[in-house]
N, CA, C and O atoms as a printed pandas DataFrame, in Angstrom:
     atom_number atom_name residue_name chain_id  residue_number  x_coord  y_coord  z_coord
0              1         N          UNK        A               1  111.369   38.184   52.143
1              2        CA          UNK        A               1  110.499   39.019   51.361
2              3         C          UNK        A               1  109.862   40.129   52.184
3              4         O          UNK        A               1  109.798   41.227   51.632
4              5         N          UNK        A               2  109.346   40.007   53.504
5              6        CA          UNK        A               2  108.962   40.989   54.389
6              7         C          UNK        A               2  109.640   42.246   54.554
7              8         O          UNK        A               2  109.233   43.381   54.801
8              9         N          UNK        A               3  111.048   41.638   54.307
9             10        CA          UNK        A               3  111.726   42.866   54.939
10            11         C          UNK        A               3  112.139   44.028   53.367
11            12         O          UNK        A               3  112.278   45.228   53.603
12            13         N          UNK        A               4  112.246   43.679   52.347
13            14        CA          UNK        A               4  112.172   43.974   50.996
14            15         C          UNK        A               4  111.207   44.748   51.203
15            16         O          UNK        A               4  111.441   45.934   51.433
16            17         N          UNK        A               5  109.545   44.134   51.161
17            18        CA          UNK        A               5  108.646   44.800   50.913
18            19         C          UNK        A               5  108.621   46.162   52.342
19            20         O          UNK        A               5  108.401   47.372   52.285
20            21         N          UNK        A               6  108.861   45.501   53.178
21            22        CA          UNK        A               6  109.427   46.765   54.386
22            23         C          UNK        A               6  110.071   47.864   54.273
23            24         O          UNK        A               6  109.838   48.917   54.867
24            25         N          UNK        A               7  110.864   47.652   53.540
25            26        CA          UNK        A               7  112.077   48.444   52.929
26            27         C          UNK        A               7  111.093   49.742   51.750
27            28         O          UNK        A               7  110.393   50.742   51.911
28            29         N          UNK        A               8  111.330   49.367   51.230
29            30        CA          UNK        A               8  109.919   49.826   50.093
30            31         C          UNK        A               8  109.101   50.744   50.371
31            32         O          UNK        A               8  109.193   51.892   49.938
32            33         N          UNK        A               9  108.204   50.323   51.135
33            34        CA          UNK        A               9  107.534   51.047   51.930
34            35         C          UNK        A               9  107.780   51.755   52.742
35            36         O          UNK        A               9  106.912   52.628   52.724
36            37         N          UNK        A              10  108.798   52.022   53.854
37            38        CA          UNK        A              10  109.288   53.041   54.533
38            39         C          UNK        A              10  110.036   54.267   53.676
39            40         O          UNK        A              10  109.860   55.439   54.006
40            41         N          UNK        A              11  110.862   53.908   52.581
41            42        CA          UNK        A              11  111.165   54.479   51.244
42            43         C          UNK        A              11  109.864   55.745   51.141
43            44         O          UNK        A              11  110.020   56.966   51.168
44            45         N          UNK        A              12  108.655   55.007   51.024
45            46        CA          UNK        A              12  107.396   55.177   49.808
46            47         C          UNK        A              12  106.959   56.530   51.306
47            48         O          UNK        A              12  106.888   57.737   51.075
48            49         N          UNK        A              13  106.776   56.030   52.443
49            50        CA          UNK        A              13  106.876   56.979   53.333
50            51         C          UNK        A              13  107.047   58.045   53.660
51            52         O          UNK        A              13  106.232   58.935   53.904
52            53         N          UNK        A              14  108.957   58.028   53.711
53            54        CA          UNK        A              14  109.987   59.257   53.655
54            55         C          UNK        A              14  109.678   59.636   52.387
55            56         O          UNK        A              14  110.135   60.778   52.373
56            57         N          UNK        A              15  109.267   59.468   51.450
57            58        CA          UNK        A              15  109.384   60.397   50.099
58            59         C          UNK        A              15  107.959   60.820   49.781
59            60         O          UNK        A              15  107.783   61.470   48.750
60            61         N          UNK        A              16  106.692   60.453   50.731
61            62        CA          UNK        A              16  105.129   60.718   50.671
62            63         C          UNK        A              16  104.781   60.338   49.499
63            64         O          UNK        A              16  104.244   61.193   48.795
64            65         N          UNK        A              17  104.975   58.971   48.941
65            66        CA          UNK        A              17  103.951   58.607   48.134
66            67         C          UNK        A              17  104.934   57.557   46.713
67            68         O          UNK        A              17  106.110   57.764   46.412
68            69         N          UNK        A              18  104.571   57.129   46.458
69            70        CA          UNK        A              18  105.101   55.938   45.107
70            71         C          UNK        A              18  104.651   56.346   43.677
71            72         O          UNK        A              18  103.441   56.215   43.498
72            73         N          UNK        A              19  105.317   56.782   42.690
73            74        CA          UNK        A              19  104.686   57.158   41.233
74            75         C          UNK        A              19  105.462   55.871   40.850
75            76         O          UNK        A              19  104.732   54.947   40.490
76            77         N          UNK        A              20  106.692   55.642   40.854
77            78        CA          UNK        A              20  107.537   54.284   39.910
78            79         C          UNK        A              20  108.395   53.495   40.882
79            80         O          UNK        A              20  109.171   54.085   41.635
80            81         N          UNK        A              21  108.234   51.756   40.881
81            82        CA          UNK        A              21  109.036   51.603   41.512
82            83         C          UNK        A              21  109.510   50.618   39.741
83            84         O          UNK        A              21  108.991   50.153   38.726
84            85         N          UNK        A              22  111.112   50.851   40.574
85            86        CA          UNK        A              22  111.925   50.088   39.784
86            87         C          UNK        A              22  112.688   48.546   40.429
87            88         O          UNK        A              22  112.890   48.347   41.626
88            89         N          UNK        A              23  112.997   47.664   39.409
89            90        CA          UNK        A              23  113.970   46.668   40.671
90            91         C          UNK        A              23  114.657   46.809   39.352
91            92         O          UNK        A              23  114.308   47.171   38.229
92            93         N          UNK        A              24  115.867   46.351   39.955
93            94        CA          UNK        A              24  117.331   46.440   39.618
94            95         C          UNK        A              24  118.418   45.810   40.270
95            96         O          UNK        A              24  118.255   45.656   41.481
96            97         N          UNK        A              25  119.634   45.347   39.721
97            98        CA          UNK        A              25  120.244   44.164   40.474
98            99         C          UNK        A              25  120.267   43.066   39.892
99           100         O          UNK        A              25  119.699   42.934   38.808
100          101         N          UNK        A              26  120.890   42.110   40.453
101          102        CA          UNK        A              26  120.772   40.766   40.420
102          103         C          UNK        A              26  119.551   40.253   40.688
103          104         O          UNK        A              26  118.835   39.988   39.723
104          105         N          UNK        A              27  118.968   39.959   42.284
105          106        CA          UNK        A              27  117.791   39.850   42.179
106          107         C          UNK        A              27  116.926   40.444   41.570
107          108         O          UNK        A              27  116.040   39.764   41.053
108          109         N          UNK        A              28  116.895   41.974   41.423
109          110        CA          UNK        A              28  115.944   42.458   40.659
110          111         C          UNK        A              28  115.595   42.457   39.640
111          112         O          UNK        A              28  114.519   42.951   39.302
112          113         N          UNK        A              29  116.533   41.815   38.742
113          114        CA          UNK        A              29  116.587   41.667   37.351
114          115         C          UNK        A              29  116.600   40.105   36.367
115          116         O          UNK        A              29  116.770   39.701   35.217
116          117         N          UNK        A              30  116.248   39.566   37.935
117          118        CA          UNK        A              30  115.859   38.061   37.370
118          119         C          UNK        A              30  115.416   37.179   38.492
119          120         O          UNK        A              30  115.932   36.150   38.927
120          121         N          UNK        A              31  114.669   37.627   38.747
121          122        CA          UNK        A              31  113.773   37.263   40.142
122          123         C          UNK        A              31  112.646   37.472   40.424
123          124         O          UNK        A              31  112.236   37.888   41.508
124          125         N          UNK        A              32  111.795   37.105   39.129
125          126        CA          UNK        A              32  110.632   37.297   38.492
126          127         C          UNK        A              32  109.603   36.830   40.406
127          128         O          UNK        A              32  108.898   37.517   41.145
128          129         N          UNK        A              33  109.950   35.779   40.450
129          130        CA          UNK        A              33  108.751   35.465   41.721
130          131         C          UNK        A              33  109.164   36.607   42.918
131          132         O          UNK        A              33  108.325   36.904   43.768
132          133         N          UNK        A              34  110.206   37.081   42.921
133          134        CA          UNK        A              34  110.676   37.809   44.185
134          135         C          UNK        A              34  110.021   39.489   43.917
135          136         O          UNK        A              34  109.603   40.216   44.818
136          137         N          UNK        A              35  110.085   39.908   42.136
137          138        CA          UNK        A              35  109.391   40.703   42.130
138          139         C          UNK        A              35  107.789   40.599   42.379
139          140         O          UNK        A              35  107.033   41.406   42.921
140          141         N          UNK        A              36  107.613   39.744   41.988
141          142        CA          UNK        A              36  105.633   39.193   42.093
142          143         C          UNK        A              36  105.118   39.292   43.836
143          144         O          UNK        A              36  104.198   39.993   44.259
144          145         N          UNK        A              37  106.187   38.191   44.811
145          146        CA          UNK        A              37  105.660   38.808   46.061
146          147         C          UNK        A              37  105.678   39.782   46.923
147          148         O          UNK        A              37  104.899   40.001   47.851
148          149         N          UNK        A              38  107.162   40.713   46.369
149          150        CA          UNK        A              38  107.154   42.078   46.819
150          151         C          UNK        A              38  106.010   43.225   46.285
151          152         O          UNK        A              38  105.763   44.234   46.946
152          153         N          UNK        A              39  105.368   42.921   45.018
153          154        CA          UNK        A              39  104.509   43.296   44.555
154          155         C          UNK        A              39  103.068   43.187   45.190
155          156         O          UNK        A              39  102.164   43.958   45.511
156          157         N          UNK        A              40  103.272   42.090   45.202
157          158        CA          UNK        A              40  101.638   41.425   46.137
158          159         C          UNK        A              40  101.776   41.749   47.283
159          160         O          UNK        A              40  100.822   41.320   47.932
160          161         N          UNK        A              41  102.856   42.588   48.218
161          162        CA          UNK        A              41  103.073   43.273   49.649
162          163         C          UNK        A              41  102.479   44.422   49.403
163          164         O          UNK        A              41  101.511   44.842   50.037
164          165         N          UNK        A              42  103.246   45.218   48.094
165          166        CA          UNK        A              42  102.306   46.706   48.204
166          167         C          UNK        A              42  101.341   46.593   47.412
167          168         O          UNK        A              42  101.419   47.614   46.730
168          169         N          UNK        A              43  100.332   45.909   47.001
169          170        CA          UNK        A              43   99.357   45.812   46.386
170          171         C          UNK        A              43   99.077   47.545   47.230
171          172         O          UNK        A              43   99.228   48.555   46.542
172          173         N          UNK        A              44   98.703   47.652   48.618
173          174        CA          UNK        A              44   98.020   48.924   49.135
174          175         C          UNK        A              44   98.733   50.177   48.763
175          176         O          UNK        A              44   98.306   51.173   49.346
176          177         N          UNK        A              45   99.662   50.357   47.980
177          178        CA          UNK        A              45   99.985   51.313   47.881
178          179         C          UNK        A              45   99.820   51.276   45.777
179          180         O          UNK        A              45  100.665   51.843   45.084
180          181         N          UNK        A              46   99.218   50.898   45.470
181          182        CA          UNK        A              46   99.207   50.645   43.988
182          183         C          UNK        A              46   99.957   50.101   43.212
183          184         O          UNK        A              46   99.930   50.565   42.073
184          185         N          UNK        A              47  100.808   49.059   43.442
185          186        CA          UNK        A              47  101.627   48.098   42.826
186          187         C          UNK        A              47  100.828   47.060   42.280
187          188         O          UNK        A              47  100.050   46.541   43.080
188          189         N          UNK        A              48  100.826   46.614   41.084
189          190        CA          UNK        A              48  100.340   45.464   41.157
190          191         C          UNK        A              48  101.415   45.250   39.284
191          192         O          UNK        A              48  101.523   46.022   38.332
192          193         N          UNK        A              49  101.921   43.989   39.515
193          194        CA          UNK        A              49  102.121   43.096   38.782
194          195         C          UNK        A              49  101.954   42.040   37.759
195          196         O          UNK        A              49  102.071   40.859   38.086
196          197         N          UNK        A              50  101.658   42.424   36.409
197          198        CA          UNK        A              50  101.195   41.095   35.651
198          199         C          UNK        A              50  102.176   40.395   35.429
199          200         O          UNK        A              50  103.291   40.879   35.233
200          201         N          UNK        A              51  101.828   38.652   35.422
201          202        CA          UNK        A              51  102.389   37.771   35.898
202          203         C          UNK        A              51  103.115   36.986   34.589
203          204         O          UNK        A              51  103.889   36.030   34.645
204          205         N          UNK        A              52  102.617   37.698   33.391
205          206        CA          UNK        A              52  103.500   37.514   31.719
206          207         C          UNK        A              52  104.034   38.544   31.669
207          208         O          UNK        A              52  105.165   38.206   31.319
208          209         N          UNK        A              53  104.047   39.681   31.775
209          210        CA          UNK        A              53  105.206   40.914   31.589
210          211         C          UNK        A              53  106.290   40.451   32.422
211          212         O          UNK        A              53  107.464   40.574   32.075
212          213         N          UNK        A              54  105.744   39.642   34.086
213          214        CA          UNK        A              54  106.903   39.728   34.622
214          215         C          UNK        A              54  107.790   38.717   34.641
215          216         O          UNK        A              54  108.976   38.934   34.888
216          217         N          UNK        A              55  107.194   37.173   34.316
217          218        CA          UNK        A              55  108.101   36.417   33.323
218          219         C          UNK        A              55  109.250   36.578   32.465
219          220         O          UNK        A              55  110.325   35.983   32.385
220          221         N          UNK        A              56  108.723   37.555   31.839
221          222        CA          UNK        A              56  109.535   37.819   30.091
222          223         C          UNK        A              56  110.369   39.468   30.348
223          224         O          UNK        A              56  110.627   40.133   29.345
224          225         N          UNK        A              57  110.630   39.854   31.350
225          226        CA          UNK        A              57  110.824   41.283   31.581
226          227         C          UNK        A              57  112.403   41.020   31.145
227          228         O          UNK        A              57  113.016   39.956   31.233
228          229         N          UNK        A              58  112.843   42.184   30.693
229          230        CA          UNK        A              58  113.673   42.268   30.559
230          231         C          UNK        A              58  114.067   43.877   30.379
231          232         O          UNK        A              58  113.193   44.738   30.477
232          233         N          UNK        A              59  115.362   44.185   30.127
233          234        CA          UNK        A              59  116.030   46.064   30.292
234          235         C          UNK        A              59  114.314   46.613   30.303
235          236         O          UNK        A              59  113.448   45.848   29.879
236          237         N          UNK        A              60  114.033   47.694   30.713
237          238        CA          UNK        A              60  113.917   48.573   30.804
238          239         C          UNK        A              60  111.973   48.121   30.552
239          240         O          UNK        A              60  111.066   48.721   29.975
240          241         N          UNK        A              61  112.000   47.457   30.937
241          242        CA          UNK        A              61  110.174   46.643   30.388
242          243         C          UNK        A              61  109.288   47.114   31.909
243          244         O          UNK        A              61  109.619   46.880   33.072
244          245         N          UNK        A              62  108.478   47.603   31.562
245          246        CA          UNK        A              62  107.233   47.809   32.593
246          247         C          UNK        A              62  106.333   46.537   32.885
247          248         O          UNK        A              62  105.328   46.268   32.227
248          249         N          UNK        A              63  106.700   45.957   33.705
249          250        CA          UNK        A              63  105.657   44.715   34.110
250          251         C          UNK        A              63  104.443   45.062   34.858
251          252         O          UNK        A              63  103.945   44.093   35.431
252          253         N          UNK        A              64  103.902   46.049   34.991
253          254        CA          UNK        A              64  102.719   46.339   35.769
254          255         C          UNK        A              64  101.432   45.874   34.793
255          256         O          UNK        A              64  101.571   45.567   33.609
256          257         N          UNK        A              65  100.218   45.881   35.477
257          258        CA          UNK        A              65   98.766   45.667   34.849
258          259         C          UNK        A              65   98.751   46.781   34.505
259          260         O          UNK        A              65   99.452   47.690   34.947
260          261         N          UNK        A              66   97.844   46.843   33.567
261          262        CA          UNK        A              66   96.949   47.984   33.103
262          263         C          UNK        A              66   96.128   49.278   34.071
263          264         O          UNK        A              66   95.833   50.441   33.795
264          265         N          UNK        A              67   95.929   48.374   35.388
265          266        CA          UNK        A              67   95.138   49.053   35.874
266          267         C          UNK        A              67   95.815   49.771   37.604
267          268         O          UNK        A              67   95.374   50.433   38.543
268          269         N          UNK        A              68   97.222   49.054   37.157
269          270        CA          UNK        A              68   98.042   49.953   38.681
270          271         C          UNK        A              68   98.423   50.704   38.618
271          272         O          UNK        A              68   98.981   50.999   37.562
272          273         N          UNK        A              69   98.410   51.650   39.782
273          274        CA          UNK        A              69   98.226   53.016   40.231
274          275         C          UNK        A              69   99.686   53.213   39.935
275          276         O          UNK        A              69  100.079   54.294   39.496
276          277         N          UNK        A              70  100.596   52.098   40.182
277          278        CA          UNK        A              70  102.256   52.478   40.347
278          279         C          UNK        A              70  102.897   52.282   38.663
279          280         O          UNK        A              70  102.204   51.773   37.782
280          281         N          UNK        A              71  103.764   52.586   38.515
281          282        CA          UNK        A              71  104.248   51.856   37.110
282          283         C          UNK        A              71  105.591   51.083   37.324
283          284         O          UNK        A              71  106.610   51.707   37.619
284          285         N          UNK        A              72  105.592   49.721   37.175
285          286        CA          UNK        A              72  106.385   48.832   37.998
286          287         C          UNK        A              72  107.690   48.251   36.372
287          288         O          UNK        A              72  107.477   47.573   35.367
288          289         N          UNK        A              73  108.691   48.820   36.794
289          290        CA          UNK        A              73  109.853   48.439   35.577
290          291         C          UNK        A              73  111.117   47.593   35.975
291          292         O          UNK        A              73  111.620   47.743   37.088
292          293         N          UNK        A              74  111.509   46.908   35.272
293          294        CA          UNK        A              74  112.974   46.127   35.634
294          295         C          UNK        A              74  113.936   46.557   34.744
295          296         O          UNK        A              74  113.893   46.188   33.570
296          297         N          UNK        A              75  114.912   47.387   35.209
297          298        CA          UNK        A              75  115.891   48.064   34.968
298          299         C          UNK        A              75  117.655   46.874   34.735
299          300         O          UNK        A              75  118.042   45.958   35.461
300          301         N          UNK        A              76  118.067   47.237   33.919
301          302        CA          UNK        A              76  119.426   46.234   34.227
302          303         C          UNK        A              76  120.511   47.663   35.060
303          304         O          UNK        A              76  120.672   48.782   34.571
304          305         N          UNK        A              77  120.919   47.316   35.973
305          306        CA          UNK        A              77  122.159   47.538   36.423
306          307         C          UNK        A              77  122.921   47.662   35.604
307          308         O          UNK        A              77  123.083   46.746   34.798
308          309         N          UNK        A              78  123.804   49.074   35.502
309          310        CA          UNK        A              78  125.125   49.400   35.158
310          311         C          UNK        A              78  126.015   50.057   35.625
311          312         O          UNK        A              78  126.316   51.225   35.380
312          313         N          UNK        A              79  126.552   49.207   36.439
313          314        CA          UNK        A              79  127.500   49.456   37.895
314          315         C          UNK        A              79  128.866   50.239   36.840
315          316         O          UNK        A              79  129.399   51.343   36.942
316          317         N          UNK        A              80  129.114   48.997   35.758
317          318        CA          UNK        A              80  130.616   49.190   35.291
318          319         C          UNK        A              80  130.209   50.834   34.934
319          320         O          UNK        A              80  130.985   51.701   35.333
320          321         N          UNK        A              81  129.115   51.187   34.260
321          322        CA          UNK        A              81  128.756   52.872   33.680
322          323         C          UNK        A              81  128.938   53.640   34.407
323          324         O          UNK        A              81  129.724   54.444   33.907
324          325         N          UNK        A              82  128.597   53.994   35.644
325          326        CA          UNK        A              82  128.221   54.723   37.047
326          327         C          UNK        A              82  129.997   54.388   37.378
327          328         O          UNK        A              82  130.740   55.183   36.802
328          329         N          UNK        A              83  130.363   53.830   37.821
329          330        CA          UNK        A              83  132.046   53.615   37.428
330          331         C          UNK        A              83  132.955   54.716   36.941
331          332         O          UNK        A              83  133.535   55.583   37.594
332          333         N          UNK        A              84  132.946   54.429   35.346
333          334        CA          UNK        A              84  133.800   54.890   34.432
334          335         C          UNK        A              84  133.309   56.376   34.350
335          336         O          UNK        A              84  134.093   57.281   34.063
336          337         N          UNK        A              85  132.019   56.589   34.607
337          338        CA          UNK        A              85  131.423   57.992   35.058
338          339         C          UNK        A              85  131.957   59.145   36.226
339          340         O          UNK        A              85  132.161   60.357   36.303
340          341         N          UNK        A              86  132.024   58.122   36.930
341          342        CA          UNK        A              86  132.969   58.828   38.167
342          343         C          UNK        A              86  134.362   58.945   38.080
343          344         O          UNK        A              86  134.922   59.803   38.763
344          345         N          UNK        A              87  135.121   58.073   37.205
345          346        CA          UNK        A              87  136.277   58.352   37.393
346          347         C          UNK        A              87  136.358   59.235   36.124
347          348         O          UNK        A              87  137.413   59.859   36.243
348          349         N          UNK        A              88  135.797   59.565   35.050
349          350        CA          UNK        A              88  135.717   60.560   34.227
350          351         C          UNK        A              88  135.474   61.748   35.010
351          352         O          UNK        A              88  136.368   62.558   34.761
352          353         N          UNK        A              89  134.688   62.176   35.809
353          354        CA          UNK        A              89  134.092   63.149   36.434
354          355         C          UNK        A              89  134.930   63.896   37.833
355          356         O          UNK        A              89  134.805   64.861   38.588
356          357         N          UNK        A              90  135.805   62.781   37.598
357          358        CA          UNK        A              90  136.921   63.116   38.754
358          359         C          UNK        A              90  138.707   63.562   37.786
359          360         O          UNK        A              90  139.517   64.469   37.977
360          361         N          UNK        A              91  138.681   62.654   36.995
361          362        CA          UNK        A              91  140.110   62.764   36.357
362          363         C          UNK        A              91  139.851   63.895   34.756
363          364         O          UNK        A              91  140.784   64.239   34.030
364          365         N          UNK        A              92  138.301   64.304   34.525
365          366        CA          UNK        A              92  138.033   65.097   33.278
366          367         C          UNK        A              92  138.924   64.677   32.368
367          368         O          UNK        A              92  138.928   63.489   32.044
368          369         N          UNK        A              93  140.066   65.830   31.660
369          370        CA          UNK        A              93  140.545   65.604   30.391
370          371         C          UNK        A              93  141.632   65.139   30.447
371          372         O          UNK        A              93  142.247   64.792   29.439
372          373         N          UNK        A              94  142.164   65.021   31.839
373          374        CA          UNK        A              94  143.521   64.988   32.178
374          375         C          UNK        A              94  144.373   63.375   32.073
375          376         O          UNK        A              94  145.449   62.979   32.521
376          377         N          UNK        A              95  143.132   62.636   31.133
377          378        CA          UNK        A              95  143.753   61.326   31.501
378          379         C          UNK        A              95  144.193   61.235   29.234
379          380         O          UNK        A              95  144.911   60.389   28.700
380          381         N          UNK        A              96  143.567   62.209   28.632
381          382        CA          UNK        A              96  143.461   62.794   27.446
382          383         C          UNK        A              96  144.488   63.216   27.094
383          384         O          UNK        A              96  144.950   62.876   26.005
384          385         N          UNK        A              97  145.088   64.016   27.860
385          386        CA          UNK        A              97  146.397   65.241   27.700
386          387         C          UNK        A              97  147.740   64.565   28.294
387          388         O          UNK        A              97  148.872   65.050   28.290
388          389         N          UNK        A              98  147.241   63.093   28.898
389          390        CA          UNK        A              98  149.025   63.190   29.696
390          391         C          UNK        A              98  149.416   62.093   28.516
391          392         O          UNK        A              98  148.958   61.093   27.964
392          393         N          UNK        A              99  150.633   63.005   28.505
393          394        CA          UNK        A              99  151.812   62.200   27.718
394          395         C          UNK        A              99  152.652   61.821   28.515
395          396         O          UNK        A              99  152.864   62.442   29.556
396          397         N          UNK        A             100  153.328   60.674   28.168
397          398        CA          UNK        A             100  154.120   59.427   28.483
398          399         C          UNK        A             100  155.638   60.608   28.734
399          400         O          UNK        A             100  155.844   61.186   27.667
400          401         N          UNK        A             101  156.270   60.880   29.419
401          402        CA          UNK        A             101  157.545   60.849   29.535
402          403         C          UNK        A             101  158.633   60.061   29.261
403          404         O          UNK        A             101  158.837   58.949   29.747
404          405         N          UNK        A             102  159.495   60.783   28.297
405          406        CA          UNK        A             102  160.811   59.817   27.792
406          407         C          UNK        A             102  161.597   60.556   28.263
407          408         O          UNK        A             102  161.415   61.772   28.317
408          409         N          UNK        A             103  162.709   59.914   28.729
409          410        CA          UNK        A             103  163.854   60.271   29.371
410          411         C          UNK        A             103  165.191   59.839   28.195
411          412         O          UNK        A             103  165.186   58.705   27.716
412          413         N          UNK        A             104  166.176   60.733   27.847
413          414        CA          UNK        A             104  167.221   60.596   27.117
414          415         C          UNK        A             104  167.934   59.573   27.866
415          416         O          UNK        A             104  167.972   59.657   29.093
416          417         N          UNK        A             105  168.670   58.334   27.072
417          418        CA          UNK        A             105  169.571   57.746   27.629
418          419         C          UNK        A             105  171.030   58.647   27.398
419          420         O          UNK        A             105  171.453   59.044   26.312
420          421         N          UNK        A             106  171.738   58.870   28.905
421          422        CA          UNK        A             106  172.705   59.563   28.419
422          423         C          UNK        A             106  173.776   58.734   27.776
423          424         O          UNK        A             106  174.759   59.278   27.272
């Protein structure tokens, strides 16, 4: 957990300051206690965590208190999207337009 919340914070650093953190992932997306003590690491930077949002979190749910500075959400991962995105973004229309070649039997 140290090194998570380490992580985070050197992040929060290089970019001068935290408005949203998100978790995402496997752990992040069902690792309700793993979000709670990475939470309770940056309490100093305005994270803080309620402990029924973050139970029951699910896509796209803000588990933060009312009263933290950060706005804390659990995101689901969509690896397969980010995927099929890239290979759209690489192959455009061209996977649209190709036709199958038939060859005459002589």
């Amino acid at each position: 957990m140290p090194r998570l919340a380490a992580g985070i914070a050197a992040m929060t650093a290089a970019l001068g300051g935290l408005d949203v953190l998100l978790f995402t992932g496997g752990i992040g997306e069902h690792a309700p206690k793993i979000r709670s003590r990475a939470a309770d690491r940056l309490r100093y930077l305005g994270v803080a965590v309620d402990a029924t949002r973050n139970a029951a979190a699910g896509d796209g749910d803000d588990i933060s208190t009312s009263e933290a500075r950060v706005r804390t959400f659990v995101v689901t991962a969509r690896e397969d999207l980010e995927i099929a995105r890239g290979v759209h973004s690489v192959l455009g229309d061209q996977s649209a337009s190709a036709q199958p070649s038939v060859v005459a039997d002589p």
